[in-house]
C-alpha positions, 0 to 999 in steps of 0.5 A: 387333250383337255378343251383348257389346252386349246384356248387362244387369247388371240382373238378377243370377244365382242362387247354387247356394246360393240357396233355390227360393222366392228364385229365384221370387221373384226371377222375379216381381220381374224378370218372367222366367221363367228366371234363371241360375244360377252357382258362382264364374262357372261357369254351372251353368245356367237355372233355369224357373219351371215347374219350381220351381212344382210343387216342394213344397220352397221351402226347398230350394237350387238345388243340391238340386234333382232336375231338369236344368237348362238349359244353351244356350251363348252367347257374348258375341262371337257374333252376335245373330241366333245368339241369337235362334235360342238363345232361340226354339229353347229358348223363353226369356225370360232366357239367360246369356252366356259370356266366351272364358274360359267363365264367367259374363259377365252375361244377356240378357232377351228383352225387351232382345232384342226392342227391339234387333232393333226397332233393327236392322231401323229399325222406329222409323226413318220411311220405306216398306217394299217386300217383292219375289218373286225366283228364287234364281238371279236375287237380286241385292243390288247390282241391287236397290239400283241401282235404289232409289238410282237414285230418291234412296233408301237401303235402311236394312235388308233381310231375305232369307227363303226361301219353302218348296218354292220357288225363290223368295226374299222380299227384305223392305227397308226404305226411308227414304223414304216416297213408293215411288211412282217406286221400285215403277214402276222395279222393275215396269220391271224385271219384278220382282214386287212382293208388298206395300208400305207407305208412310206410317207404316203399316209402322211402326205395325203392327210397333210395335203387335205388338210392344207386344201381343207385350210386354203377352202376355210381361208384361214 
């Protein structure tokens, strides 16, 4: 999923002209804690909460302002997952987006980010989860869905992730069936270890429930 998919006009930019104590309100309005900040399209950059909360001058515009502003470029044909590493790496609830012709193009709040990544990874898909230890060198995508479709099953998504001071790789896949019983039996056969499994729903409460608590501690 490409950044462009993203992209909501729900929350309009600030004007350099714009007041500190419109773009605070305008904040509590969208519950966010960072808006963008334009001069036709050009992005000026991010505005935060905390900085204008200890500013002692609501009248002030945004352009008089003494602080830096934030300024982490996206791209609108870049990927999600290189937005994701933007927000979390700058800790942000609201970034703006660049057309090829770097201006403004619109913002994506990391409220529509989460949803979206619930979609990637068939969160709310029924089905079961098998979460396997492999050695780096032995990691095999092919082999590995050999074997689920061998059992009348289909990988929906998976996650790679490296386990630190290792060699080792945790391959996290989600299934769209929910008996893993004949699928586990065939990666034992096949002397893969397996560190967890979900069936029957619970994988799925529990990342929709932490991602509704994530949510509810956002207040977004």
């Amino acid at each position: 999923m490409l950044v462009a998919d993203l992209i909501t006009d729900e929350i309009p930019p600030l004007k350099h002209t714009d007041t500190v104590e419109m773009a605070l309100d305008w904040m509590e309005q969208f519950k966010v804690s960072h808006l963008a900040v334009v001069k036709d399209r050009e992005l000026i950059g991010l505005v935060s909460e905390t900085d204008l909360m200890d500013y002692n001058r609501p009248d002030e515009t945004i352009e008089e302002l003494k602080i830096p502003l934030l300024k982490p470029i996206i791209h609108n044909y870049q990927h999600t997952y290189d937005l994701l590493k933007l927000m979390m790496s700058f800790n942000l609830t609201l970034i703006a987006v660049l057309d090829d012709k770097e201006l403004y193009k619109g913002c994506i709040t990391l409220k529509g980010l989460l949803a979206n990544l619930s979609s990637m990874a068939s969160v709310q898909n029924p089905g079961g989860v098998i979460v396997l230890e492999v050695n780096q060198a032995d990691y095999s995508l092919t082999h590995i869905s050999n074997i689920i479709e061998g059992n009348d099953a289909k990988i929906l998504s998976a996650h790679v992730s490296s386990l630190p001071d290792s060699t080792k790789v945790e391959v996290t896949l989600k299934l769209n069936v929910e008996d893993l019983s004949r699928i586990l039996q065939a990666f034992y056969r096949y002397n893969y270890i397996v560190k967890a499994s979900f069936q029957h729903g619970d994988f799925e409460n529990g990342m929709k429930n932490r991602l509704d608590e994530f949510l509810h501690f956002l207040n977004i």
